[in-house]
FIDO-128182 format. One record per residue: residue number from 1; residue in three letters; x, y, z of N, C-alpha, C in turn. Coordinates in steps of 0.2 Angstrom, whole numbers, padded with zeros to 4 digits. Example, Ala and Ser with C-alpha at 12.3 -4.5 7.8 and 13.67 -1.06 7.14 Angstrom:
BEGIN
> 1 ALA 0066 -0028 0039 0062 -0022 0039 0066 -0016 0039
> 2 SER 0064 -0011 0035 0068 -0005 0036 0064 0000 0039
This chain:
BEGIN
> 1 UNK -0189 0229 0278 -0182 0229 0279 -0178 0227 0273
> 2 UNK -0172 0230 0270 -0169 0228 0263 -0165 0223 0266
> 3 UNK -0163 0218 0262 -0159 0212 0264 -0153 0216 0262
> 4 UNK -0148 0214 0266 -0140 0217 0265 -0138 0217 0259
> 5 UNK -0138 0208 0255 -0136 0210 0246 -0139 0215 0242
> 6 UNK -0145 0217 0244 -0150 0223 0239 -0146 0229 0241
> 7 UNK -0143 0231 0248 -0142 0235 0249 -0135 0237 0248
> 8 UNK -0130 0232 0249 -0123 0233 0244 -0125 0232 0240
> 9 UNK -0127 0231 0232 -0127 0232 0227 -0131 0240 0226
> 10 UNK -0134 0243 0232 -0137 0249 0232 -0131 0254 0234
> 11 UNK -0128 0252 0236 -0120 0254 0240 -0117 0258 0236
> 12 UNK -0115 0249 0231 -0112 0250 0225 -0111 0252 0221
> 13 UNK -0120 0255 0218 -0120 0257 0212 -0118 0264 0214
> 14 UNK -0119 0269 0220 -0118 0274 0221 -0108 0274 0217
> 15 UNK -0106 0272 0220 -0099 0272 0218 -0096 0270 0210
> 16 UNK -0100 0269 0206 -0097 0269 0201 -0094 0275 0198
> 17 UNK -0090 0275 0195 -0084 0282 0192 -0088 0282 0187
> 18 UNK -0087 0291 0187 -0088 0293 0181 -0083 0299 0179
> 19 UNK -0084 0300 0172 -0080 0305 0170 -0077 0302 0163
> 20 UNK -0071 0305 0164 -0069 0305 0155 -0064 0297 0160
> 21 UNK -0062 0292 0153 -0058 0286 0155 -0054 0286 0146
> 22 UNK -0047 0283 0150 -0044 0281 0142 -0040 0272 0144
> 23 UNK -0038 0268 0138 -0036 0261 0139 -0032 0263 0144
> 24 UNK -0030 0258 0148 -0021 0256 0150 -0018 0252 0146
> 25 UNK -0014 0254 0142 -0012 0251 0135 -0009 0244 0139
> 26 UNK -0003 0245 0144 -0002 0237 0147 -0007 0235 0147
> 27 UNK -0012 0234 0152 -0018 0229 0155 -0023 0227 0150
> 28 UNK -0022 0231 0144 -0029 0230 0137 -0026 0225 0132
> 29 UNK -0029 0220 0130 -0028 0216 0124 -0034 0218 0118
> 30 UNK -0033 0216 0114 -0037 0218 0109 -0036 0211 0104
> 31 UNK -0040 0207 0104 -0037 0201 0099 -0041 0199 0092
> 32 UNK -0040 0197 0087 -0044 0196 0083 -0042 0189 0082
> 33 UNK -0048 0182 0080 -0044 0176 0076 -0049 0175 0070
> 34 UNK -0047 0173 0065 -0049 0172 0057 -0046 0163 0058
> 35 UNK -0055 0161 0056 -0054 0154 0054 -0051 0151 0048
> 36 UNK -0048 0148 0046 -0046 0146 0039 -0047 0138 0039
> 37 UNK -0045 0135 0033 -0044 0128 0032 -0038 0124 0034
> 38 UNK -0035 0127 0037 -0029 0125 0039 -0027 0125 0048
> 39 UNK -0035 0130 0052 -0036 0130 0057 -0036 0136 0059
> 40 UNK -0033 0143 0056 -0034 0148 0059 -0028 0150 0061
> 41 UNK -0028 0157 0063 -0023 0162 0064 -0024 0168 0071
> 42 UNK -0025 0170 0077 -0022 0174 0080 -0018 0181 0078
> 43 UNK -0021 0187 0079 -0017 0191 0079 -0020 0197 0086
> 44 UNK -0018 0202 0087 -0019 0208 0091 -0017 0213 0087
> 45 UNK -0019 0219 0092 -0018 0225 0089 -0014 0228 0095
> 46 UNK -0009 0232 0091 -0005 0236 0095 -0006 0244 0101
> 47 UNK -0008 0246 0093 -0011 0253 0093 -0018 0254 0094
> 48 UNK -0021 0256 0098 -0029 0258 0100 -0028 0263 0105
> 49 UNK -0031 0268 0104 -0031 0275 0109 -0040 0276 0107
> 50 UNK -0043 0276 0117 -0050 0277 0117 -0052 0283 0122
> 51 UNK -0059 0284 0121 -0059 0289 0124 -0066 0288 0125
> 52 UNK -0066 0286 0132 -0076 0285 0134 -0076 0289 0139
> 53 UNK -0082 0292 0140 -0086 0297 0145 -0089 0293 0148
> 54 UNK -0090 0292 0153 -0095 0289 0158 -0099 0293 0163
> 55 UNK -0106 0293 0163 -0112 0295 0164 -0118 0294 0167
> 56 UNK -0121 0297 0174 -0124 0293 0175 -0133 0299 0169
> 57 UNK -0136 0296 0169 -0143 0296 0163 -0149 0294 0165
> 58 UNK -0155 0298 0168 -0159 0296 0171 -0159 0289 0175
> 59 UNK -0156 0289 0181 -0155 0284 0186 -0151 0279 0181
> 60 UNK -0147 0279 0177 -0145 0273 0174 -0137 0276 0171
> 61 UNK -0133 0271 0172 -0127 0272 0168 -0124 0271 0160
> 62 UNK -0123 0274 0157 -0118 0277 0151 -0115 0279 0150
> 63 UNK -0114 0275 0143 -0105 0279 0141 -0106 0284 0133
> 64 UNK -0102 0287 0132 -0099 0287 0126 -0092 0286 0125
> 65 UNK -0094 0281 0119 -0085 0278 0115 -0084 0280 0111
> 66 UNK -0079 0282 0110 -0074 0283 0105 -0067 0280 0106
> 67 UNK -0066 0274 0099 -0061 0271 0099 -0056 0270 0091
> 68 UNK -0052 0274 0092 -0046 0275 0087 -0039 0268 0086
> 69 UNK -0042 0263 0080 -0035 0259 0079 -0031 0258 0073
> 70 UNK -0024 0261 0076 -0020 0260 0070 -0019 0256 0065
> 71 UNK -0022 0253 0061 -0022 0247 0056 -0017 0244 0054
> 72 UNK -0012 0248 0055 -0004 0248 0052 -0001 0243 0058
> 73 UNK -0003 0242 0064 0000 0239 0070 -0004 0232 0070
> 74 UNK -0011 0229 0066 -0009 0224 0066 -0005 0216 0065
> 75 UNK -0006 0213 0070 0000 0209 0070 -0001 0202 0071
> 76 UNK 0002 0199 0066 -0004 0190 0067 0004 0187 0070
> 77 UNK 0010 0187 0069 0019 0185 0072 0019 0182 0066
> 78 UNK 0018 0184 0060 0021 0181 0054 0019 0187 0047
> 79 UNK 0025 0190 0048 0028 0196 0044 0026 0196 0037
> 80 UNK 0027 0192 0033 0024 0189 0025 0015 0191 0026
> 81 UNK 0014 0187 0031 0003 0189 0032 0002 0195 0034
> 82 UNK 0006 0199 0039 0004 0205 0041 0006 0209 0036
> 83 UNK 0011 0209 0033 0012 0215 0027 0008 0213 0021
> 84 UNK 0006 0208 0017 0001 0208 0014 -0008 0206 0016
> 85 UNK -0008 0206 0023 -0015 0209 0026 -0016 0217 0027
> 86 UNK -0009 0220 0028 -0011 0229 0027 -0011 0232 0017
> 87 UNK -0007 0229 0015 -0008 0230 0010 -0014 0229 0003
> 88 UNK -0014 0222 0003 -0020 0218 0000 -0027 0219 0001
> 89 UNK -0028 0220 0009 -0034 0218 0014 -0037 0226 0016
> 90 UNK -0032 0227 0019 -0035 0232 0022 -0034 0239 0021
> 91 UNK -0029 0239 0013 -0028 0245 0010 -0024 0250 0017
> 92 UNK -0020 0250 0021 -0018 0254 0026 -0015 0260 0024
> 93 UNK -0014 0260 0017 -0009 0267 0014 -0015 0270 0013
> 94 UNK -0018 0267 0012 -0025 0274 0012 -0030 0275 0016
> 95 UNK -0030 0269 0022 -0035 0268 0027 -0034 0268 0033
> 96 UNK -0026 0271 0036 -0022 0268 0042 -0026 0268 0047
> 97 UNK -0032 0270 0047 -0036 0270 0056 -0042 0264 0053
> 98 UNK -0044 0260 0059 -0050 0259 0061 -0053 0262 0067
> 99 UNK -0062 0264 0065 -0061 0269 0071 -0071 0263 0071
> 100 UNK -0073 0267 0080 -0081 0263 0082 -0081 0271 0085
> 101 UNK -0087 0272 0086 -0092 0279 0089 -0095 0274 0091
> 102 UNK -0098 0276 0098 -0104 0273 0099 -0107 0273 0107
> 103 UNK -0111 0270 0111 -0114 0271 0116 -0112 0265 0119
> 104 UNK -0112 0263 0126 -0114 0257 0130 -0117 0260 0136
> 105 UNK -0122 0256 0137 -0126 0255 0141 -0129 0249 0148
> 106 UNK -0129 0252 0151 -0129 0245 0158 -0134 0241 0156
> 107 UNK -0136 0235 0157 -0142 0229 0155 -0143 0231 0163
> 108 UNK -0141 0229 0165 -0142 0227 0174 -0140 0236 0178
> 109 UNK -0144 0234 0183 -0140 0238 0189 -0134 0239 0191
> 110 UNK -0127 0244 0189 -0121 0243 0189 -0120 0240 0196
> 111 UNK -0115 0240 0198 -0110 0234 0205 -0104 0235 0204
> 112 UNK -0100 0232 0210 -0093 0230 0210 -0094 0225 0206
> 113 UNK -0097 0220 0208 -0098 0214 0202 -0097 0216 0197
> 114 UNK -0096 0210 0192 -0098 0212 0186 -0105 0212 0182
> 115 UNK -0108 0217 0179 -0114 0218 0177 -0115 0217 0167
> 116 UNK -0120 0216 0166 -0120 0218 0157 -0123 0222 0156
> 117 UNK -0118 0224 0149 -0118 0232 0147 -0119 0229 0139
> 118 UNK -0121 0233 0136 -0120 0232 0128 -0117 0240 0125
> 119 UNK -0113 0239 0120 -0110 0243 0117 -0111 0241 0110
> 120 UNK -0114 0249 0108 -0118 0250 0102 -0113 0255 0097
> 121 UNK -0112 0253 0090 -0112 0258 0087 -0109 0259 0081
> 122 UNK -0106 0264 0077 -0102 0261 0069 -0097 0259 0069
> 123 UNK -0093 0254 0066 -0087 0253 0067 -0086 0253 0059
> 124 UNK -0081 0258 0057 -0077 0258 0051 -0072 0256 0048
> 125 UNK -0072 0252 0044 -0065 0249 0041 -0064 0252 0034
> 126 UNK -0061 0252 0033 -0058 0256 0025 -0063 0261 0023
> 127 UNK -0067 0262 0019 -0071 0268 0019 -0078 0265 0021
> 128 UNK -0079 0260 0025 -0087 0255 0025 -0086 0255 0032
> 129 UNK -0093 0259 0035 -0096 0260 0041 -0102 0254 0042
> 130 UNK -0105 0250 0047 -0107 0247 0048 -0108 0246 0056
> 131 UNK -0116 0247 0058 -0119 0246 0065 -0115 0240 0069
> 132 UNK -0113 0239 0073 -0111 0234 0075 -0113 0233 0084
> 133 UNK -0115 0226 0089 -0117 0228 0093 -0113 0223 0097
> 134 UNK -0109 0224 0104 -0106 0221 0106 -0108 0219 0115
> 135 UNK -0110 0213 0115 -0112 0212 0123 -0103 0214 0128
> 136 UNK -0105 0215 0132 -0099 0218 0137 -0100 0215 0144
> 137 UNK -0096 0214 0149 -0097 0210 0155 -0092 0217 0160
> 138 UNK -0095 0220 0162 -0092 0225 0164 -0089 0224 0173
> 139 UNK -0084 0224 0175 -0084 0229 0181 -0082 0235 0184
> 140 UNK -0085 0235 0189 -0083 0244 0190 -0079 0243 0195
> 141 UNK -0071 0248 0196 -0069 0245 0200 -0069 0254 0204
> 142 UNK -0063 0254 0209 -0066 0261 0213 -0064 0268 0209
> 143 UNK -0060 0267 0205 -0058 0274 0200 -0059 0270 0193
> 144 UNK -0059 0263 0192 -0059 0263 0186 -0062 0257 0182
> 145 UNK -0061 0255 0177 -0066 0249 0174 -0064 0244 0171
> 146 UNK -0066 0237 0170 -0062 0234 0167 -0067 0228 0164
> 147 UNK -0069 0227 0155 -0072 0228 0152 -0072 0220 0148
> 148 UNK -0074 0215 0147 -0074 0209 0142 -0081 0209 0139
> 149 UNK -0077 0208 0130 -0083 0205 0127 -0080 0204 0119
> 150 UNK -0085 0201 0117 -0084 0196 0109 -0089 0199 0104
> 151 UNK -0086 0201 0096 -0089 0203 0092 -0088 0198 0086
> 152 UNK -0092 0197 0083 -0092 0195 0078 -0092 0198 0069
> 153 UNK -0085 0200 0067 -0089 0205 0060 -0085 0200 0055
> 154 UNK -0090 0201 0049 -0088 0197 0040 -0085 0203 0039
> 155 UNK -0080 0198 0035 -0074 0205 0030 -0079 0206 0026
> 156 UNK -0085 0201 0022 -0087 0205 0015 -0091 0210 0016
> 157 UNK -0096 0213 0024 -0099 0218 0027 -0095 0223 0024
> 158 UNK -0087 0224 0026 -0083 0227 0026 -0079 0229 0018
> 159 UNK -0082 0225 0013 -0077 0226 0007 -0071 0223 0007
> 160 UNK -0069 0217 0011 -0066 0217 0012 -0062 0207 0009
> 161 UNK -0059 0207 0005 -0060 0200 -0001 -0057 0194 0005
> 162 UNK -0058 0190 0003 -0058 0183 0007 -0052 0182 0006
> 163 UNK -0047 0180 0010 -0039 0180 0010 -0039 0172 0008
> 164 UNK -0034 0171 0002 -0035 0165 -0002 -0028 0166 -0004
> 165 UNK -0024 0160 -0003 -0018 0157 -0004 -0012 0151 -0006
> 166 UNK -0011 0151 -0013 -0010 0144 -0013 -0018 0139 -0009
> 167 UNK -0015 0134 -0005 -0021 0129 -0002 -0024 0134 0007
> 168 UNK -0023 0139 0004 -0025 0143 0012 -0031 0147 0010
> 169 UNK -0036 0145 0014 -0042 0152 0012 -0046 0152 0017
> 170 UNK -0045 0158 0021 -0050 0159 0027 -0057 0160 0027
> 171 UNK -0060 0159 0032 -0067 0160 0032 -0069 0168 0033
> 172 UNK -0074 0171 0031 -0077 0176 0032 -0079 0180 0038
> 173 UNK -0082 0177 0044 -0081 0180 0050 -0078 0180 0054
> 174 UNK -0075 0186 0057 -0067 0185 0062 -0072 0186 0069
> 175 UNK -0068 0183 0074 -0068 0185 0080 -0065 0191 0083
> 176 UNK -0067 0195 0086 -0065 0201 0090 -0066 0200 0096
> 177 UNK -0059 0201 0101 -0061 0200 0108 -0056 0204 0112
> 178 UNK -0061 0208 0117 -0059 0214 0120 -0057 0212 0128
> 179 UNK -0053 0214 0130 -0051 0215 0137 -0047 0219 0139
> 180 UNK -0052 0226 0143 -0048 0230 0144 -0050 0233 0151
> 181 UNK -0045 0237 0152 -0045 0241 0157 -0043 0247 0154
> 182 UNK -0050 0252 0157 -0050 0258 0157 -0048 0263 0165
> 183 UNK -0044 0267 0163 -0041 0272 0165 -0044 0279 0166
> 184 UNK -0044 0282 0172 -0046 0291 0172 -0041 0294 0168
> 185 UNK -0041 0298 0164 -0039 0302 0158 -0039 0310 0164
């Protein structure tokens, strides 16, 4: 006889959504912070339009990502560093998109709980592509999903020169941190 928890999580997994999902631009944050010597800085992103497939695969769940952000919408609240981080840093007149391709995948048995997922795949910054892998904490809600997780990437992976100022010089890897809700499209 299955114990009831084995069997709601078997309930459950039946119910996970699939199909095509895009952000809810309200409910999603997107934030990055960059350490410096002076303590560090905070920014988000504005602009991001994504586009995941959600799949079930051999008794197991997947997606494919595709995620589109406008580089030009970075925004740390201090107008002097975001105009010379699109200019200087991230080249935006030639580079206005950062974009990731890639895969996630359930580590566990999906649920209404939240389960782990890993999201694999390239993320591009100005013209330098690089693997990147990102742990996700996912829940499945009844139409739709909503997703947390932390990436780690070095500007200098990315071509990217260490921001130095006067007595200001940031450190090398920035934190990325996702919280979103996904939408049926």
């Amino acid at each position: 006889m299955m114990r009831p928890v084995l069997m709601a999580l078997l309930a459950a997994a039946s119910l996970i959504p699939l199909g095509t999902f895009g952000l809810d631009g309200e409910r999603s944050r997107v934030e990055f912070h960059v350490r410096d010597n002076r303590g560090g800085f905070t920014g988000t992103v504005r602009d991001v339009d994504a586009r995941i497939v959600v799949r079930e695969q051999d008794e197991r769940f997947a997606a494919q990502v595709e995620v589109r952000v406008d580089a030009r919408t970075l925004t740390t609240g201090n107008g002097v560093r975001d105009r010379q981080m699109r200019r200087d840093f991230l080249l935006t007149d030639r580079f206005p998109a950062i974009t990731f391709r890639g895969a996630a995948a359930a580590l566990a048995r999906p649920g209404a709980l939240p389960f782990p997922a890993s999201l694999r795949g390239d993320l591009t910054i100005k013209d330098v592509t690089r693997e990147v892998e990102i742990p996700l904490r996912v829940t499945a809600l009844a139409d739709s999903y909503l997703a947390e997780g932390q990436v780690t990437v070095r500007l200098s992976d990315f071509r990217i020169p260490i921001p130095r100022f006067l007595v200001f010089v940031a450190e090398d890897p920035v934190q990325i941190t996702l919280r979103l809700r996904l939408l049926p499209r």
